[in-house]
Each structure stands twice: as C-alpha cells, then as structure tokens.
C-alpha positions as CSV (number, residue, x, y, z in Angstrom):
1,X,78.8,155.6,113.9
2,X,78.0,152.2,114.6
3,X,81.9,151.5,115.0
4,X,82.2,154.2,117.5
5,X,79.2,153.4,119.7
6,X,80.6,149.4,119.4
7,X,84.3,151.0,120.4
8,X,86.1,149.8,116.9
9,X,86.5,152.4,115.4
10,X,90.4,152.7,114.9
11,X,91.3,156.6,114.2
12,X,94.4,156.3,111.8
13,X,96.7,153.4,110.6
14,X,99.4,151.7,112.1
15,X,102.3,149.2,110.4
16,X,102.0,146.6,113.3
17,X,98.3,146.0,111.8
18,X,95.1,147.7,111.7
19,X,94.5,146.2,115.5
20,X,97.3,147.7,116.7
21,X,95.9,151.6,115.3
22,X,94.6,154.3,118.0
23,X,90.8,154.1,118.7
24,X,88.7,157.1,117.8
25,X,88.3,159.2,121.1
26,X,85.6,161.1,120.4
27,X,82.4,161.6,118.5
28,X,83.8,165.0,116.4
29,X,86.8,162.7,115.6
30,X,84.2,159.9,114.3
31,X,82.2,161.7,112.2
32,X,86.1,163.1,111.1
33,X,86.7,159.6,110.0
34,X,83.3,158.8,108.3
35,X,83.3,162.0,106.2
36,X,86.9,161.1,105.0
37,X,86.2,157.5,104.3
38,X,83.1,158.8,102.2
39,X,85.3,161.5,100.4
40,X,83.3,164.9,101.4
41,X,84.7,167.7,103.1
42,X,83.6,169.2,106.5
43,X,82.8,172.5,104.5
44,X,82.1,172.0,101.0
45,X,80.8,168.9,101.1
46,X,77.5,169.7,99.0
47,X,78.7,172.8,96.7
48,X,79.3,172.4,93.2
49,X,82.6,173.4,92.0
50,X,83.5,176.3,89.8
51,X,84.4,176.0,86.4
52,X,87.5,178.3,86.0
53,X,87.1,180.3,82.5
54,X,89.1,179.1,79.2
55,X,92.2,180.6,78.5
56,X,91.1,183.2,75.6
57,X,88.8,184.4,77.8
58,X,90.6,185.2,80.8
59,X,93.1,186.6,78.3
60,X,90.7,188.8,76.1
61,X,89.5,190.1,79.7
62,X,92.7,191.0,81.0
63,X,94.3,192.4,78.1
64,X,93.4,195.8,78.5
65,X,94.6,195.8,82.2
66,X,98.5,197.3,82.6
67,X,99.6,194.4,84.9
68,X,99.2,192.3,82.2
69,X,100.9,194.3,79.5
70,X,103.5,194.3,82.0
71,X,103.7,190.7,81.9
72,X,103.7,190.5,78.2
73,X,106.6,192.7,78.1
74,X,108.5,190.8,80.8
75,X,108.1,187.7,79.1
76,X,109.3,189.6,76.2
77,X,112.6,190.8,77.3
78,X,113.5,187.4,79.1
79,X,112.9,185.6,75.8
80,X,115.8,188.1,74.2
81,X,118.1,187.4,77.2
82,X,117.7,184.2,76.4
83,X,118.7,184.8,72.9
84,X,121.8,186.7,74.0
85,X,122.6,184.2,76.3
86,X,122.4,181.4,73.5
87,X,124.3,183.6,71.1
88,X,127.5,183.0,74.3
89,X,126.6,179.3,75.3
90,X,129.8,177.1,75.2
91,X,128.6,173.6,75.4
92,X,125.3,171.7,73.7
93,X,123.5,170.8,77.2
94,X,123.5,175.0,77.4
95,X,122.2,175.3,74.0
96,X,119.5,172.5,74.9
97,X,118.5,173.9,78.0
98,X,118.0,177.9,76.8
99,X,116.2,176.6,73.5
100,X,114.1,174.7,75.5
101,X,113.5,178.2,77.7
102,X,112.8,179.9,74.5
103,X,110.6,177.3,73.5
104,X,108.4,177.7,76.4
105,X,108.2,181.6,76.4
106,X,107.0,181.5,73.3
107,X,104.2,178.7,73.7
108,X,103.2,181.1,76.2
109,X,103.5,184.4,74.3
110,X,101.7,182.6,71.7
111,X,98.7,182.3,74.4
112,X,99.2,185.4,75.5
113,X,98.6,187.2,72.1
C-alpha cells in the first residue's frame, strides 16, 4: 500500500522497462496487485485444500453405479476395435500407434477392475 499512497505502484509490465508500465489507478486494483505478488487468492486465500480420494477408492465407490459399468464396457469395446483395426493396419507407424492405444485402455481397465 505504501507504493500506492507514494504513486509507484506500476499495475502490470511493460517491455520498454518497468518505468515505462501503467500505474495502479485505484485502491481495489492495489490490493489486486499485493495479493498476487503474495500468491493468495481474493477468495480462497485462507481455506485448506481438499484432498481428492485415491483411485481404489473412488473406484470401489462407484462400481456399483450403472454409469460406470457403462464406462467399463465402453472402454471395453473400443479396446476390441482396436484389435480389429490392428488385425487390417498396413504400415508399422499404424501398428505402433493402435498398440500403443491398446496399451493405454488396458492400464486403465486394469484400474478400473
């Protein structure tokens, strides 16, 4: 605040030099600055975040849901599409590319189930 009240306070950058930058205007647009320069946020500046669940247990709690069945299944089927599609690939690159698709569905199957 003392940069604001002393007129210094520049609000932004500029690539002629810091001197060259826009001053801050007003005293919202201050305090703007200051929270940014001290890393909090206007609204969450003193909550604790949220620890988001592990894997197997947001898994064992949705698995009896039909969305996620649905899912499953999806993932499924697109892992044999790729399989047909392999079966008809023409060039290595292809090859690479699905087994590397198949590869991945079935890290996350493997998560999944």
């Amino acid at each position: 605040m003392g940069e604001y009240k002393a007129g210094t306070l520049h609000a932004g950058r500029n690539p002629k030099g810091p001197k060259k930058a826009p001053l801050a205007r007003s005293r919202k647009q201050a305090i703007a600055i200051a929270m940014s320069e001290a890393g909090m946020s206007k609204n969450a500046s003193n909550m604790t975040p949220i620890p988001k669940p592990e894997i197997d247990i947001a898994v064992e709690t949705l698995s009896d849901r039909d969305e996620f069945k649905v899912i499953v299944q999806f993932i499924r089927d697109e892992r044999e599409k790729f399989f047909g599609d392999l079966r008809q690939a023409e060039s290595s690159n292809d090859v690479m590319k699905i087994a590397g698709s198949v590869a991945a569905l079935d890290e996350l199957l493997s998560v999944l189930s």
